[in-house]
N, C-alpha and C positions, 0 to 999 in steps of 0.2 A: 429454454434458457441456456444459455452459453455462459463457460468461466469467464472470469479475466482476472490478472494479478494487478494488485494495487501493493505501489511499492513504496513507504512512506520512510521520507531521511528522518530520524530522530535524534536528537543528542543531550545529554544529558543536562541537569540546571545546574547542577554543582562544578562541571566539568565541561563548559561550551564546546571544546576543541575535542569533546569523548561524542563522537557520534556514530551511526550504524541504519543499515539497510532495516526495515521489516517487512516483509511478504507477506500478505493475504490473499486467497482467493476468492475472488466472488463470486454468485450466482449473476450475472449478468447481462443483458442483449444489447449489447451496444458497443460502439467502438471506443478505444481507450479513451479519446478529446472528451467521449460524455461523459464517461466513467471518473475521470478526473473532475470535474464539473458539480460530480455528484458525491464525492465521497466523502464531504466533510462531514454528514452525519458520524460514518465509520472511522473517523480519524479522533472526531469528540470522542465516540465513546471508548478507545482506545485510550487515549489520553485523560478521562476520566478514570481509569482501572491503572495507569501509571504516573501518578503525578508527579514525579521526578525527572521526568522530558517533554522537552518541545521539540514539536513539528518545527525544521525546516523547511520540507520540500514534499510534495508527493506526486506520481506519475501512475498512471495503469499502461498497462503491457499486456497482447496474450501469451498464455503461459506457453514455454518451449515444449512443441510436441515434436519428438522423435519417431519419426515412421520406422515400424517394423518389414523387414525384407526377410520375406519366409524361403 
């Protein structure tokens, strides 16, 4: 398995115009179109543990890997 970042806008209920990135990583084998596809399980249960935001948006990404030069 391979990572991938899932990257979900949230903003607040109280405060529409209060919004923010979150990052997670997954465990995942697939390109981000799947990964996006797939991730509203991981967005419920997010959003079940914060009930004071809503999803506007979410995308997957692979996470930036910087190569090391020995």
């Amino acid at each position: 398995m391979g990572f991938i970042e899932l990257v979900v806008t949230v903003c607040a209920i109280s405060q529409p115009n209060l919004c923010e990135d979150k990052h997670f990583q997954l465990d995942f084998d697939g390109s981000p179109a799947q990964c996006a596809q797939q991730a509203q399980p991981y967005i419920a249960e997010w959003i079940g543990e914060h009930p004071k935001w809503l999803v506007s948006r979410w995308r997957c990404n692979y996470p930036d890997r910087v190569e090391r030069r020995v």
